[in-house]
N, C-alpha and C positions, 0 to 999 in steps of 0.2 A: 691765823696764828700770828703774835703778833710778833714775836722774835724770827719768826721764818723769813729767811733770807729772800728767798722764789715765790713766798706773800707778798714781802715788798716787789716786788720785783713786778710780778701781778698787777697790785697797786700802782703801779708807776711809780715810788717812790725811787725805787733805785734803778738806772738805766741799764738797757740790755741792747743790742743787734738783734733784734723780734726780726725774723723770715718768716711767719705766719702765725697768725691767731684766730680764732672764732670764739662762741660761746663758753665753749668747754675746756679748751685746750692752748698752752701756748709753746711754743717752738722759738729758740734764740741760740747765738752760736757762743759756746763754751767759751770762757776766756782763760784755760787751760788746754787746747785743743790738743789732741793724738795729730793728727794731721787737720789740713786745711777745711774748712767745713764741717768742722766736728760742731753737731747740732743738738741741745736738752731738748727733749720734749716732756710738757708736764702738765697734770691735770690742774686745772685754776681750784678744783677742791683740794683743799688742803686733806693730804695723808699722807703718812708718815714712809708706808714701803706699800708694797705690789699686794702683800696681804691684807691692808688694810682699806684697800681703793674699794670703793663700791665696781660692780661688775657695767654699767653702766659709763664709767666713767673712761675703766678700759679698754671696754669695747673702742670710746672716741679715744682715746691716746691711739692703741694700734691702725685706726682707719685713720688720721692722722700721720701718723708714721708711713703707712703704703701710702698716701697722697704725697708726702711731700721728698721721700725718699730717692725717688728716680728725679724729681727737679735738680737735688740739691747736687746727686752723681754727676749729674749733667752740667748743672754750672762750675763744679769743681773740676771738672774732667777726670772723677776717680775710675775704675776697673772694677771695686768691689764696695763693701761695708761689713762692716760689725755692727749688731745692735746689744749694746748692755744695759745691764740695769744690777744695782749693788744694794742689795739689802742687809741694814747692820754694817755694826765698825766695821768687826771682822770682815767683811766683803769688802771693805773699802768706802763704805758710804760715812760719806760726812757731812752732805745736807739732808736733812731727814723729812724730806718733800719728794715725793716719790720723783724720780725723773730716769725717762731714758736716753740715752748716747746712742746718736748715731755717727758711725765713725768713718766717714770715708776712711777707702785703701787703696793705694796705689801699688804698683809691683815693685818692690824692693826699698820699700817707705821703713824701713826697718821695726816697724811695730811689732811687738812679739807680745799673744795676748796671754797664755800661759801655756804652763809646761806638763804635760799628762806625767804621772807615777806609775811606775809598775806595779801589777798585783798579782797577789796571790792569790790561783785558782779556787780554789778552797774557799777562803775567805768573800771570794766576788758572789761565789754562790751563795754561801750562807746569807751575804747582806742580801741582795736579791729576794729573798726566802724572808728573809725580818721585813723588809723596804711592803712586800706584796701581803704580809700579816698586817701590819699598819692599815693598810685601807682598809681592810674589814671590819677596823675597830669604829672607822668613819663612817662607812658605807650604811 
């Protein structure tokens, strides 16, 4: 894609802090980072979100992620992680190259990832009840 930021990026055209790459897959550290070591990982195919990745492709991003996830805890000295990933504006995404965030956490690192809503009984069920019709329209 030739506007995409993490094509270039890919490309070598525009430089990154790459902590690992293979065939498939590359790994570099955010230059927005939540805390220390906050790491993208991303398939070198270009796609746009998580829906559009070939299964293939995921599969190596996730075994990617478990490989390099306990290194980077370890060189950060984090205690935990978050692993996100933002599909669409609304979610926050604003490169539209799939990529996941791993986010070291430390205790008391002040990161606050979001804030649950309260619901209505009633309503949790019905969705539930709509959410579990939906697959059988797939299935």
């Amino acid at each position: 894609m030739p506007d995409c930021l993490f094509c270039k990026i890919i490309a070598g055209e525009i430089p990154c802090e790459k902590i690992y790459e293979n065939e498939y897959v590359m790994a570099f550290l955010d230059i927005r980072p939540v805390n220390p070591g906050h790491t993208l990982v991303i398939p070198k195919q270009h796609s746009a979100n998580l829906l559009e990745m070939s299964k293939e492709d995921l599969d190596e991003v996730m075994r990617v992620i478990k490989k390099i996830t306990p290194v980077l805890l370890k060189a950060v000295g984090a205690t935990g992680f978050n692993l996100g990933l933002n599909t669409g504006k609304e979610a926050g995404q604003v490169i539209f190259h799939t990529h996941f965030h791993i986010m070291p956490r430390f205790e008391g690192d002040g990161y606050e990832l979001w804030h649950g809503k309260s619901i209505n009984t009633q309503s949790f069920v019905q969705l539930g009840e709509k959410i579990r019709g939906c697959f059988d329209e797939i299935d």
